[in-house]
PDB file of N, CA, C, O and CB in Angstrom:
ATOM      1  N   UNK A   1      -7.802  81.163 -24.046  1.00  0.00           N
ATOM      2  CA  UNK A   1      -6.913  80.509 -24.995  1.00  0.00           C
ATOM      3  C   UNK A   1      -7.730  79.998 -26.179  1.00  0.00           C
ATOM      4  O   UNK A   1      -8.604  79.200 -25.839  1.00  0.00           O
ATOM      5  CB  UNK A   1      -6.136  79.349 -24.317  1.00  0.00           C
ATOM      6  N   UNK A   2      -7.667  80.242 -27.399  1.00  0.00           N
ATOM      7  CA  UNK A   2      -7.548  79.657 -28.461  1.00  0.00           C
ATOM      8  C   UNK A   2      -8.049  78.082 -28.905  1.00  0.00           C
ATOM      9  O   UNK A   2      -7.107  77.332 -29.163  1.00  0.00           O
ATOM     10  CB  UNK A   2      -6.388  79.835 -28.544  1.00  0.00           C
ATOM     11  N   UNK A   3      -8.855  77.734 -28.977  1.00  0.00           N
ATOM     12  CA  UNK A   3      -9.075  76.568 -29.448  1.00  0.00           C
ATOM     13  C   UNK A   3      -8.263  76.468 -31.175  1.00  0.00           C
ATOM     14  O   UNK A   3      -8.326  77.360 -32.021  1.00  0.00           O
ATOM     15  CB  UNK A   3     -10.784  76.403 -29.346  1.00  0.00           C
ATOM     16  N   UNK A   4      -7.505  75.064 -31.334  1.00  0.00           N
ATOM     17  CA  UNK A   4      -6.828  75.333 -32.392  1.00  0.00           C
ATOM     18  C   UNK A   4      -7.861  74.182 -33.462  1.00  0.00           C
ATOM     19  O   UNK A   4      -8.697  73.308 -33.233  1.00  0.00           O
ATOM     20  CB  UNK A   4      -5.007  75.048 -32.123  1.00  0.00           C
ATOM     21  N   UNK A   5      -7.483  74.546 -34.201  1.00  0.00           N
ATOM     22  CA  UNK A   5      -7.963  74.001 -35.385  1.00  0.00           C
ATOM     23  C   UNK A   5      -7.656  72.048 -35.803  1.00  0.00           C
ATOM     24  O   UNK A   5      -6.534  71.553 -35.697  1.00  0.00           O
ATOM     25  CB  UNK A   5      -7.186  75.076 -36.475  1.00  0.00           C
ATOM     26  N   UNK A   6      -8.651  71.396 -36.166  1.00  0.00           N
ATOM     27  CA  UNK A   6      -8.066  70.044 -36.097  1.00  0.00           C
ATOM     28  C   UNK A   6      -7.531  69.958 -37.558  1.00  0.00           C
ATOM     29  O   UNK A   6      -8.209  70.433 -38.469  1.00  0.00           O
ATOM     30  CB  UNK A   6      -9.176  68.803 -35.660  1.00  0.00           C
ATOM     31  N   UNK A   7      -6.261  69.328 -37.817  1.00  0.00           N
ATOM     32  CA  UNK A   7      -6.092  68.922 -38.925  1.00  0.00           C
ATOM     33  C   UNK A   7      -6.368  67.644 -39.986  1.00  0.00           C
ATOM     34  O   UNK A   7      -5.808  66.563 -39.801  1.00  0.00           O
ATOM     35  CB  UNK A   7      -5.273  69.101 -38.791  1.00  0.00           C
ATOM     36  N   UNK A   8      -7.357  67.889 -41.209  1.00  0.00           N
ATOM     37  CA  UNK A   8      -7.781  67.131 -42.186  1.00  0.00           C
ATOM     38  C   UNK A   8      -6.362  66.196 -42.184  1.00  0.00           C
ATOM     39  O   UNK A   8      -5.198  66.597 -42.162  1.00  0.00           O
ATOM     40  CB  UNK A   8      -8.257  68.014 -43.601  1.00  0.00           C
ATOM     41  N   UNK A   9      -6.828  64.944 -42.212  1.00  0.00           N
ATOM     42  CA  UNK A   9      -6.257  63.446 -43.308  1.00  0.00           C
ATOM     43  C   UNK A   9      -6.193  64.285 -44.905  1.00  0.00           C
ATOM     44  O   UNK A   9      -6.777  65.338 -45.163  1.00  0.00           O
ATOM     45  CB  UNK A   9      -7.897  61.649 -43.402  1.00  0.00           C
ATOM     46  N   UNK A  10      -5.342  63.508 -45.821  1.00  0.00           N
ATOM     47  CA  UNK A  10      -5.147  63.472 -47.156  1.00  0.00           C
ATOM     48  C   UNK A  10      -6.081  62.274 -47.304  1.00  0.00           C
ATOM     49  O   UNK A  10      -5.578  61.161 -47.149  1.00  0.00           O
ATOM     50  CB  UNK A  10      -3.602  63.355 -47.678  1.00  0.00           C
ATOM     51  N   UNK A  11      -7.139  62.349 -47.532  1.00  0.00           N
ATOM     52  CA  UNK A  11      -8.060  61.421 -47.870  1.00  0.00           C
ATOM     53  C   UNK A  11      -7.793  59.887 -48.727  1.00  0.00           C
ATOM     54  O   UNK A  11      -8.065  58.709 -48.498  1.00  0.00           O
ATOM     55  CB  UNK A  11      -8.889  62.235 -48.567  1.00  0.00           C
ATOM     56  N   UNK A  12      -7.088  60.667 -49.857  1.00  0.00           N
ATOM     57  CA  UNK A  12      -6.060  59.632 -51.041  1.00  0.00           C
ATOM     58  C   UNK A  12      -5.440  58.491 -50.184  1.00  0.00           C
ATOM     59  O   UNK A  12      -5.723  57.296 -50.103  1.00  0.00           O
ATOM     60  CB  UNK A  12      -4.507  60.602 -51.868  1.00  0.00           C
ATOM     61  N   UNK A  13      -4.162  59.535 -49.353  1.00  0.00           N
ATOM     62  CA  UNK A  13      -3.322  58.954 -48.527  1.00  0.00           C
ATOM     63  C   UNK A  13      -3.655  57.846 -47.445  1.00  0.00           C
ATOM     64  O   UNK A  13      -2.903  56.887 -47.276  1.00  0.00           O
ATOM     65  CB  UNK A  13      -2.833  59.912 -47.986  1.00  0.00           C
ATOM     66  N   UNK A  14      -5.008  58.056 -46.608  1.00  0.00           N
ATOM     67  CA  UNK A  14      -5.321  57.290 -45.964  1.00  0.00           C
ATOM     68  C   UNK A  14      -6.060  56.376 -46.275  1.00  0.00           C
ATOM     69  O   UNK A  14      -6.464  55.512 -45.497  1.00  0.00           O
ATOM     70  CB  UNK A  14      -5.582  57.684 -45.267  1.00  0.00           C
ATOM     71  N   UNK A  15      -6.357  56.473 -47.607  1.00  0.00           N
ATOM     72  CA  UNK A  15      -6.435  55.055 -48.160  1.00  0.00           C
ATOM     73  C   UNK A  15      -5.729  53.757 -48.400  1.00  0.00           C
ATOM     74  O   UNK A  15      -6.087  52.579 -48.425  1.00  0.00           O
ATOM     75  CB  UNK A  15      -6.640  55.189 -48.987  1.00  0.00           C
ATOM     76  N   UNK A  16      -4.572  54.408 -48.570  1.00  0.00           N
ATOM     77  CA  UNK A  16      -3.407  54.063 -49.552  1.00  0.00           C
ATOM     78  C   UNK A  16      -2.393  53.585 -48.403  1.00  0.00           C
ATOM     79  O   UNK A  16      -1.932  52.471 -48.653  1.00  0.00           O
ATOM     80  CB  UNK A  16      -2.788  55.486 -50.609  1.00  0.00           C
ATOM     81  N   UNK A  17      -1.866  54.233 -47.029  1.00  0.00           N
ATOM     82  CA  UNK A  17      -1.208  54.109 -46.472  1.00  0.00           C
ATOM     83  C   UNK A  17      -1.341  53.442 -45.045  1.00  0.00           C
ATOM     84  O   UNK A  17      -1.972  54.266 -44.383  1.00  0.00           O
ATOM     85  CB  UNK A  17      -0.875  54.989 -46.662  1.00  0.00           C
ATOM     86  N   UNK A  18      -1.068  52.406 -44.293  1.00  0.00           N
ATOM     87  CA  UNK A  18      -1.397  52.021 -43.209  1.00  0.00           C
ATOM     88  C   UNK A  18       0.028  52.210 -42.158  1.00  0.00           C
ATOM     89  O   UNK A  18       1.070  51.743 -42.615  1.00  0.00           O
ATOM     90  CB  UNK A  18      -1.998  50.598 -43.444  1.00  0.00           C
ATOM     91  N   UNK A  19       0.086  52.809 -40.919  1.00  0.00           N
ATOM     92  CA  UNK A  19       1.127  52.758 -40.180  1.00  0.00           C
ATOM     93  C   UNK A  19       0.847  51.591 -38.798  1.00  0.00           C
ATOM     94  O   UNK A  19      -0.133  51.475 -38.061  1.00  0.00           O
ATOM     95  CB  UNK A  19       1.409  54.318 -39.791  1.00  0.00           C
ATOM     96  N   UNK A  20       1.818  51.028 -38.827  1.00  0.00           N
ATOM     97  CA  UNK A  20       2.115  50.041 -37.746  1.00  0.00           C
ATOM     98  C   UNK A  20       2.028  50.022 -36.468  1.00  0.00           C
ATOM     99  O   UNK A  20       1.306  50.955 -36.116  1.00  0.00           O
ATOM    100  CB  UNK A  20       3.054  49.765 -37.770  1.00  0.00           C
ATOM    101  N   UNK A  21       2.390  49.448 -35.630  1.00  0.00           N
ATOM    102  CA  UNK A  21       2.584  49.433 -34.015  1.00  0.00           C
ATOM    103  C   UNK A  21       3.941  50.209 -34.055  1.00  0.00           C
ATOM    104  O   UNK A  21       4.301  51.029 -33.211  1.00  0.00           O
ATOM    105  CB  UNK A  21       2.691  47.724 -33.175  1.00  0.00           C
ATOM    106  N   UNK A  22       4.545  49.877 -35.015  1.00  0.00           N
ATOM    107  CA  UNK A  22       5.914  50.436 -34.257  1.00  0.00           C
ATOM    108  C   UNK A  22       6.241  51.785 -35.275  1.00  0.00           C
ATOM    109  O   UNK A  22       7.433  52.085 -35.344  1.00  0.00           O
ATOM    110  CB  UNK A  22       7.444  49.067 -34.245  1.00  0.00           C
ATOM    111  N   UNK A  23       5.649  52.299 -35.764  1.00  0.00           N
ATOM    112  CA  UNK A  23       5.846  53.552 -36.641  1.00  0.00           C
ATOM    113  C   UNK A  23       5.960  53.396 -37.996  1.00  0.00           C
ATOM    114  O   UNK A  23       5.565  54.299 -38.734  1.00  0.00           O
ATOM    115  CB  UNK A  23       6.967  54.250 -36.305  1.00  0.00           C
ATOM    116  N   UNK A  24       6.459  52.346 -38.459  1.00  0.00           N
ATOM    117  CA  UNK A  24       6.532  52.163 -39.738  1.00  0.00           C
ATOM    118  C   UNK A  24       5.356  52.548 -40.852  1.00  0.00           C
ATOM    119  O   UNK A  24       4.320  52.505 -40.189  1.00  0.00           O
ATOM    120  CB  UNK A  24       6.804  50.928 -39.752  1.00  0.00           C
ATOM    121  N   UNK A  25       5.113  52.794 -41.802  1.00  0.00           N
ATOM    122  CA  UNK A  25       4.178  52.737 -42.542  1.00  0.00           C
ATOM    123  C   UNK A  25       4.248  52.009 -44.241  1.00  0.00           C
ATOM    124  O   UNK A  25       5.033  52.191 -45.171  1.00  0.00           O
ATOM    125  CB  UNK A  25       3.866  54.055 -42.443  1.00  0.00           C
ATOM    126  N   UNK A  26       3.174  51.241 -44.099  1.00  0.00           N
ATOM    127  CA  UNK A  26       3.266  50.409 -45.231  1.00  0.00           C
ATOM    128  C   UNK A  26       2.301  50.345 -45.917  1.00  0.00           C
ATOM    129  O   UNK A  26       1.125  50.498 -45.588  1.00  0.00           O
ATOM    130  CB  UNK A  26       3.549  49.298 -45.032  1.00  0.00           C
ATOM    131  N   UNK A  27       2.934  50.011 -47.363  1.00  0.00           N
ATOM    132  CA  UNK A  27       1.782  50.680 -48.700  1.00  0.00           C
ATOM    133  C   UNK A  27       1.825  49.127 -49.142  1.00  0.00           C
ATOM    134  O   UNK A  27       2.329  48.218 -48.481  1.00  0.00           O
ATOM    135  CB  UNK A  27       2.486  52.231 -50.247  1.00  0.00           C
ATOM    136  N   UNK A  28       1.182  49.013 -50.417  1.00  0.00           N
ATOM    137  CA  UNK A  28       0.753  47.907 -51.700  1.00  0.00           C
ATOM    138  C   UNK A  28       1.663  48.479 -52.778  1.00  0.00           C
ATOM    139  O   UNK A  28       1.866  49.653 -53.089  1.00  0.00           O
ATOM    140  CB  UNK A  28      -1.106  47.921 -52.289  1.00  0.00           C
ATOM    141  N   UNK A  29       2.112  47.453 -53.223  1.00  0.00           N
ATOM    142  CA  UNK A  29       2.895  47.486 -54.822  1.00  0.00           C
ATOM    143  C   UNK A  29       1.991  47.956 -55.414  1.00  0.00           C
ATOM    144  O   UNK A  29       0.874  48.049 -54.905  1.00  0.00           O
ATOM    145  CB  UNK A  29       3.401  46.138 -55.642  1.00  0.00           C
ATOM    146  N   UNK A  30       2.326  48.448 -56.886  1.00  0.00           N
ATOM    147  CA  UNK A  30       2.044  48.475 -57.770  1.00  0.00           C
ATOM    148  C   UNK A  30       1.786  47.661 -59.404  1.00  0.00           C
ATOM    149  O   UNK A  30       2.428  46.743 -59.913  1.00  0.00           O
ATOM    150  CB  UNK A  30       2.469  49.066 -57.526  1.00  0.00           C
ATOM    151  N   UNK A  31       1.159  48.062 -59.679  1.00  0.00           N
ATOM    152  CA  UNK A  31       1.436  47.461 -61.343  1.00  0.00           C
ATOM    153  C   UNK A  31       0.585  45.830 -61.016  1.00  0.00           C
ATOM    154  O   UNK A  31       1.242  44.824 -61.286  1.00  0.00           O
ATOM    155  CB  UNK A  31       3.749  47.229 -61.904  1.00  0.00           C
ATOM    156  N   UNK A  32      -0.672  45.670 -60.515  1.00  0.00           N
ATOM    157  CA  UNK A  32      -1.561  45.036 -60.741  1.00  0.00           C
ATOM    158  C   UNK A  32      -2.765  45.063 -60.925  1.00  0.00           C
ATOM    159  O   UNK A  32      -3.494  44.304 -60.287  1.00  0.00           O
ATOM    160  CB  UNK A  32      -1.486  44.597 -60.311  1.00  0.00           C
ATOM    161  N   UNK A  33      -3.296  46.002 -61.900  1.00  0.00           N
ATOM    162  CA  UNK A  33      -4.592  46.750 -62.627  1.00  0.00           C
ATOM    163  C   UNK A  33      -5.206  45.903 -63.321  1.00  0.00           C
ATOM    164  O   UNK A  33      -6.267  45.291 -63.191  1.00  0.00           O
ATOM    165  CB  UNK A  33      -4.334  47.896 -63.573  1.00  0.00           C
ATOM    166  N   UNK A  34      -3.745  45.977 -64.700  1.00  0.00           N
ATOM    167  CA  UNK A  34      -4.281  45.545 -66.008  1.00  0.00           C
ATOM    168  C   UNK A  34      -3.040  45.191 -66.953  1.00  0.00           C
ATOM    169  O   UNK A  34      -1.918  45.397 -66.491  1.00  0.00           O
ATOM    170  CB  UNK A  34      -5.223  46.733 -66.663  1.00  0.00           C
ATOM    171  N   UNK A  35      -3.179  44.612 -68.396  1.00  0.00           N
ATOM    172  CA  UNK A  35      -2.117  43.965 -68.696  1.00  0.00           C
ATOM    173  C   UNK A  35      -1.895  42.583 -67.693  1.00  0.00           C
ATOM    174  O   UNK A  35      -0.757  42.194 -67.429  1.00  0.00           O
ATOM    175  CB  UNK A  35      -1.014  45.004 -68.637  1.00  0.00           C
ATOM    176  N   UNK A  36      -2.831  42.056 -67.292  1.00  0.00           N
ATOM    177  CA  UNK A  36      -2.432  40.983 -66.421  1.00  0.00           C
ATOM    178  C   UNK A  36      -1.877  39.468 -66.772  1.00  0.00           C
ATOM    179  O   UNK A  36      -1.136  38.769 -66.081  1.00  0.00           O
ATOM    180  CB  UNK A  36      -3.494  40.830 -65.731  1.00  0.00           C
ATOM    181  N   UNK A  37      -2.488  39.161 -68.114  1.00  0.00           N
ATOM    182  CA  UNK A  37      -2.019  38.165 -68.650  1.00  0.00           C
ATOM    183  C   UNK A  37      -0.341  37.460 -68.922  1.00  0.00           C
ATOM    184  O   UNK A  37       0.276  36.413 -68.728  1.00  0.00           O
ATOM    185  CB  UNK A  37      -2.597  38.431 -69.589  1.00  0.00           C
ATOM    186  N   UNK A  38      -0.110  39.077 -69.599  1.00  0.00           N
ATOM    187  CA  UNK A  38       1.638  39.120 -70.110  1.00  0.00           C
ATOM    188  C   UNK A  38       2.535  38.875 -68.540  1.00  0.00           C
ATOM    189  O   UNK A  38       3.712  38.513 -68.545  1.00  0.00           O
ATOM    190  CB  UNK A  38       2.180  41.143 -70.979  1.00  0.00           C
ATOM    191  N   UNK A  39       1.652  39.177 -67.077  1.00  0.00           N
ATOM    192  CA  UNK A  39       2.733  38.872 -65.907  1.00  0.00           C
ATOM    193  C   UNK A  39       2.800  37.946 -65.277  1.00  0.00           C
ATOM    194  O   UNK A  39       1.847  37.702 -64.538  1.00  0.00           O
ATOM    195  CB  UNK A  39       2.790  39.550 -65.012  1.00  0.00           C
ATOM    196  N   UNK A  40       4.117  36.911 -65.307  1.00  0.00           N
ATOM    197  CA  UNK A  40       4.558  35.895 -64.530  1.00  0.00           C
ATOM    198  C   UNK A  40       3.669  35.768 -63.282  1.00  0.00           C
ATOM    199  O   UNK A  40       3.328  36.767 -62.650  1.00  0.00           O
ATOM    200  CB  UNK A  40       5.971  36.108 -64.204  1.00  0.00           C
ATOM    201  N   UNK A  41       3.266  34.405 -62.907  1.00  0.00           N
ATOM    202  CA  UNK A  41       2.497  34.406 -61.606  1.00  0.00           C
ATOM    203  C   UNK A  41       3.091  34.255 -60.526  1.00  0.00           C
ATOM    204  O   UNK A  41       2.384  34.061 -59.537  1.00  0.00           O
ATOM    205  CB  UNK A  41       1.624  33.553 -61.519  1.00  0.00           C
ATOM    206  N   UNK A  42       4.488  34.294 -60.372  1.00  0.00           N
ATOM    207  CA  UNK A  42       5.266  34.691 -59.532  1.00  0.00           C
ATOM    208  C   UNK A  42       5.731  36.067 -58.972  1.00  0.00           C
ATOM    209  O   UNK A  42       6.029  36.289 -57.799  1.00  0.00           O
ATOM    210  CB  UNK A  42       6.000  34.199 -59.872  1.00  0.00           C
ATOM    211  N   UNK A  43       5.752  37.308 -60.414  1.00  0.00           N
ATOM    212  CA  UNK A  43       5.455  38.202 -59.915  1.00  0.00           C
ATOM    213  C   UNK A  43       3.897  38.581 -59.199  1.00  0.00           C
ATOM    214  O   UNK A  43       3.529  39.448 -58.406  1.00  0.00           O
ATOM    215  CB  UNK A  43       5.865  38.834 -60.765  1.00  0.00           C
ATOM    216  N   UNK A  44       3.661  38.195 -59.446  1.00  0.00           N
ATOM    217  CA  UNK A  44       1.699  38.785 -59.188  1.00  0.00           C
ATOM    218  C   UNK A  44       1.699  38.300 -57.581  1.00  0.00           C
ATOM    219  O   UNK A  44       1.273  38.959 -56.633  1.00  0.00           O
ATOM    220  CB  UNK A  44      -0.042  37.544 -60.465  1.00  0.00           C
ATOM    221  N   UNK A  45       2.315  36.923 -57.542  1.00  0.00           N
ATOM    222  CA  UNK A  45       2.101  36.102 -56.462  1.00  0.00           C
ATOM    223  C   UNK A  45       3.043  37.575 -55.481  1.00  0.00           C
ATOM    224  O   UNK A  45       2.419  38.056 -54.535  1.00  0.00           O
ATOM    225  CB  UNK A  45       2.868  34.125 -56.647  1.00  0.00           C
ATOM    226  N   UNK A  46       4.325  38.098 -55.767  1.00  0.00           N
ATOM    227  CA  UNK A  46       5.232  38.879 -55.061  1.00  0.00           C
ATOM    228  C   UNK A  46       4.954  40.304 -55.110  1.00  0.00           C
ATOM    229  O   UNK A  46       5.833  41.100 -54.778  1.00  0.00           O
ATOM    230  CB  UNK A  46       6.506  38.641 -55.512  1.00  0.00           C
ATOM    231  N   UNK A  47       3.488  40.808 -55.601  1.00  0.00           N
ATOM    232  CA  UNK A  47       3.143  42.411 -55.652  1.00  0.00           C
ATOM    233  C   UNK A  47       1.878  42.182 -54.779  1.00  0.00           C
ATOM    234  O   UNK A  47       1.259  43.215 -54.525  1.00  0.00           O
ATOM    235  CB  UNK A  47       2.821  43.232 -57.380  1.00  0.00           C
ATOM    236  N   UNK A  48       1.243  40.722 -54.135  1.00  0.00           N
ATOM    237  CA  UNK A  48       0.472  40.944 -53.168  1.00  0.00           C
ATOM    238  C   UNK A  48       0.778  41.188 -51.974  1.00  0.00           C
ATOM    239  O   UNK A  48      -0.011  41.756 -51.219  1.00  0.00           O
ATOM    240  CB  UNK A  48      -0.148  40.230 -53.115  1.00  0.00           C
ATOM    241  N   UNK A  49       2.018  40.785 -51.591  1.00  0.00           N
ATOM    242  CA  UNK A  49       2.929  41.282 -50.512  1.00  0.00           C
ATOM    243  C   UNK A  49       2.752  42.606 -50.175  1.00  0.00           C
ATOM    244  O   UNK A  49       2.437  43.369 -51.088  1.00  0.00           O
ATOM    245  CB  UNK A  49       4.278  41.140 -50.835  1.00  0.00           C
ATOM    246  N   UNK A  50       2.953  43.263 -48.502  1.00  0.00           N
ATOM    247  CA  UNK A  50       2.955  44.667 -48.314  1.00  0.00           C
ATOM    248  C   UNK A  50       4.326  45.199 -48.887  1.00  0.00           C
ATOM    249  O   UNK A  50       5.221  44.533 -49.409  1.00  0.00           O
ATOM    250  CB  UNK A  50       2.741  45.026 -46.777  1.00  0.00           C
ATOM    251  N   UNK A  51       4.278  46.500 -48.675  1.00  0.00           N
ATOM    252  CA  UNK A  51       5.712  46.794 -48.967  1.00  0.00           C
ATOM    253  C   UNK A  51       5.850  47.837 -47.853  1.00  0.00           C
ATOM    254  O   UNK A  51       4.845  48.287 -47.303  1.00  0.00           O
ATOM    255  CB  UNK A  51       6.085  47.352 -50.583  1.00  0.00           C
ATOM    256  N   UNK A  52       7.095  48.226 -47.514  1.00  0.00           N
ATOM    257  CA  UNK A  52       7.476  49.339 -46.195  1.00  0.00           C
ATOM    258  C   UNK A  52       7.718  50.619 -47.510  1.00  0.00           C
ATOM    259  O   UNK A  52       8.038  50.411 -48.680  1.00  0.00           O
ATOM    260  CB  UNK A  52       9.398  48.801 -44.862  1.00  0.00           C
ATOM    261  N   UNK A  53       7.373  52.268 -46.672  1.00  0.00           N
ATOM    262  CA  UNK A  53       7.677  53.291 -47.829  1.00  0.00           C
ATOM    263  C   UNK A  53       9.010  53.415 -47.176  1.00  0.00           C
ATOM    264  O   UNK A  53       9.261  53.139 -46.003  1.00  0.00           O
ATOM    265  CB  UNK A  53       6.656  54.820 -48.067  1.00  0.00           C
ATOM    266  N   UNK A  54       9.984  53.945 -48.242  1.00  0.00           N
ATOM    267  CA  UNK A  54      10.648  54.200 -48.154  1.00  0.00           C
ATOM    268  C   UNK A  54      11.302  55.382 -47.073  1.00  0.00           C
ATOM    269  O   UNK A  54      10.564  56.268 -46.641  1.00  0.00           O
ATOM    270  CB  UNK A  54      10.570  54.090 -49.050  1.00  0.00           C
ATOM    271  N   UNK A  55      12.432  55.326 -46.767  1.00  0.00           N
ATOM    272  CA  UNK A  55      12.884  56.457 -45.806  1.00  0.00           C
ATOM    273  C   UNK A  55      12.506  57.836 -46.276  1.00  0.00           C
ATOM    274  O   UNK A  55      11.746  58.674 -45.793  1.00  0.00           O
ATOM    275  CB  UNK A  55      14.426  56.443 -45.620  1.00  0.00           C
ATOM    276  N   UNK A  56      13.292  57.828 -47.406  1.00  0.00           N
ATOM    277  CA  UNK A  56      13.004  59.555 -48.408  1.00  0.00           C
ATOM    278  C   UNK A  56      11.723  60.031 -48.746  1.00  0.00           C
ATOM    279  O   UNK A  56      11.580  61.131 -49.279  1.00  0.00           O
ATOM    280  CB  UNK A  56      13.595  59.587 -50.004  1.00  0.00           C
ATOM    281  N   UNK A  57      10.452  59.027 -48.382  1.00  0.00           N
ATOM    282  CA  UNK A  57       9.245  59.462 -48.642  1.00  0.00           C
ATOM    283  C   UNK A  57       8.437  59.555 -47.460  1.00  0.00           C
ATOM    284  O   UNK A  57       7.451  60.287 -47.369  1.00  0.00           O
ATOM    285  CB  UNK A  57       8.683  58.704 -49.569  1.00  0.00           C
ATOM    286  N   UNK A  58       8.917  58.720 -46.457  1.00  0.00           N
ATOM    287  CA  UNK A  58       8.313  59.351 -44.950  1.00  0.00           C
ATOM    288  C   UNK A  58       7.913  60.324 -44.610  1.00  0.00           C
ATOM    289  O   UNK A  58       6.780  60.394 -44.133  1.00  0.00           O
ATOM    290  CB  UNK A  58       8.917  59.416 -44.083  1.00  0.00           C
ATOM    291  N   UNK A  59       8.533  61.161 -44.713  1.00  0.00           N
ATOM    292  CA  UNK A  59       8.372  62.870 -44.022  1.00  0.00           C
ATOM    293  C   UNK A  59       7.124  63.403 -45.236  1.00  0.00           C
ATOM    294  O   UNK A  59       6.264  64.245 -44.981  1.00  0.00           O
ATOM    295  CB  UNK A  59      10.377  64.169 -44.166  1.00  0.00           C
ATOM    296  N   UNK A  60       7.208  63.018 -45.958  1.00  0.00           N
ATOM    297  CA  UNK A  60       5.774  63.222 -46.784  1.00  0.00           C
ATOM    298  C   UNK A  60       4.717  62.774 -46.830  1.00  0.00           C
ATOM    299  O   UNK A  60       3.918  63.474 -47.451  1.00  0.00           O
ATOM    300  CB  UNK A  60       5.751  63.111 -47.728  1.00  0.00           C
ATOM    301  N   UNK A  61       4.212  61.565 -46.292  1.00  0.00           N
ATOM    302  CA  UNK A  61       3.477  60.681 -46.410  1.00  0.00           C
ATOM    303  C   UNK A  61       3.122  60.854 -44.567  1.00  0.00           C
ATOM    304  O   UNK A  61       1.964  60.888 -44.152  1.00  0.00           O
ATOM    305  CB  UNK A  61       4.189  59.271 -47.217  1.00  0.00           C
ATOM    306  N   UNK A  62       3.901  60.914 -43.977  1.00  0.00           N
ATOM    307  CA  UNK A  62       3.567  61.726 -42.390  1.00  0.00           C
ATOM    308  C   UNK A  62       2.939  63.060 -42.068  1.00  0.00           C
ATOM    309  O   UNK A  62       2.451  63.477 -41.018  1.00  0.00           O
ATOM    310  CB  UNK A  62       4.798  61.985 -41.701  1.00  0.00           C
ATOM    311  N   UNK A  63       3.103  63.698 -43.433  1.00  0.00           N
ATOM    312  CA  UNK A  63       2.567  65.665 -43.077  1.00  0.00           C
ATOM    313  C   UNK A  63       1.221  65.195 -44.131  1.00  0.00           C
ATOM    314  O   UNK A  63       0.505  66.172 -44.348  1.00  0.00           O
ATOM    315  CB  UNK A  63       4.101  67.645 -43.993  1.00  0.00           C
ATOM    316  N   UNK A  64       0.725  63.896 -44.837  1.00  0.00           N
ATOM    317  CA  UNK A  64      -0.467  63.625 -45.422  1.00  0.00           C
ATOM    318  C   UNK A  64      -1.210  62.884 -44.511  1.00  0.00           C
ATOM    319  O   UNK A  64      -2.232  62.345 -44.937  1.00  0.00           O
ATOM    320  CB  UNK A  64      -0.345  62.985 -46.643  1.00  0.00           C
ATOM    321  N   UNK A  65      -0.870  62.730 -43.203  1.00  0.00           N
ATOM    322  CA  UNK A  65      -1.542  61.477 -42.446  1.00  0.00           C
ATOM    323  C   UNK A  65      -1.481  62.406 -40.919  1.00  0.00           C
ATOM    324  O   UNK A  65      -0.575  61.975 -40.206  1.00  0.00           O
ATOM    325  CB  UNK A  65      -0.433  59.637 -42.522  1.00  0.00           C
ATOM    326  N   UNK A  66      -2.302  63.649 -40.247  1.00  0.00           N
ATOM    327  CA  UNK A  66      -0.952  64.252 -39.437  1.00  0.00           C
ATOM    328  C   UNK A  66      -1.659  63.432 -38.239  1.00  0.00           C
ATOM    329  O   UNK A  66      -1.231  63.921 -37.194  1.00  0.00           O
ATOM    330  CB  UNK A  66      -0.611  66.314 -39.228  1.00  0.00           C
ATOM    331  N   UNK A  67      -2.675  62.257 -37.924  1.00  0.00           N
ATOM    332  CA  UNK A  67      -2.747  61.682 -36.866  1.00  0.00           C
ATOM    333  C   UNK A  67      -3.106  60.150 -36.576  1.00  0.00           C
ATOM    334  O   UNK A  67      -3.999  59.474 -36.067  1.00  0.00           O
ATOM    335  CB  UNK A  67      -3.441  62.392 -36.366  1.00  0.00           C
ATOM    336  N   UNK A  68      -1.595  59.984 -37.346  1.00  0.00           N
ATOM    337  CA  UNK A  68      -1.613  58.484 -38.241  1.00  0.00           C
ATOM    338  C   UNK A  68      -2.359  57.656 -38.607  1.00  0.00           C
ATOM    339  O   UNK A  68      -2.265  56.520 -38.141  1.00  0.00           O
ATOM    340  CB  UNK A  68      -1.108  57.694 -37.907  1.00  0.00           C
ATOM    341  N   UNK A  69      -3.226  57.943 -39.455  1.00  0.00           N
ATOM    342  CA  UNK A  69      -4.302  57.167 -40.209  1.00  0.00           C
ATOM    343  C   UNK A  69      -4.240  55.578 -40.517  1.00  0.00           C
ATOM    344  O   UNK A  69      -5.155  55.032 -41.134  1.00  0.00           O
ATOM    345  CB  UNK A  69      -4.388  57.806 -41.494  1.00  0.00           C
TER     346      UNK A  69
END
């Protein structure tokens, strides 16, 4: 029989993406680079928060991660 091939991480992705105990996977907001001055410190204070990905982007972000990173 065949030894099969292991499949590569999306390198990017497993930076970027952490999955949970219970399957979920959760990313970081965006839009805290630069331009920092002009943003409320309430937003800033509310983009350090995790965020959950969305349903519609799961199945993509799962075939970039294939042994949950």
């Amino acid at each position: 029989m065949a030894k099969r091939l292991k499949l590569k991480s999306k390198r990017g992705a497993a930076k970027r993406f952490k999955i949970t105990g219970s399957g979920k996977i959760v990313r970081a907001h965006s839009g805290k680079r630069h331009l920092l001055g002009t943003k409320p410190s309430k937003r800033m204070r509310r983009l350090r928060k995790s965020a959950l990905v969305k349903e519609a982007d799961m199945r993509e972000v799962r075939r970039m991660l294939p042994y949950g990173s």
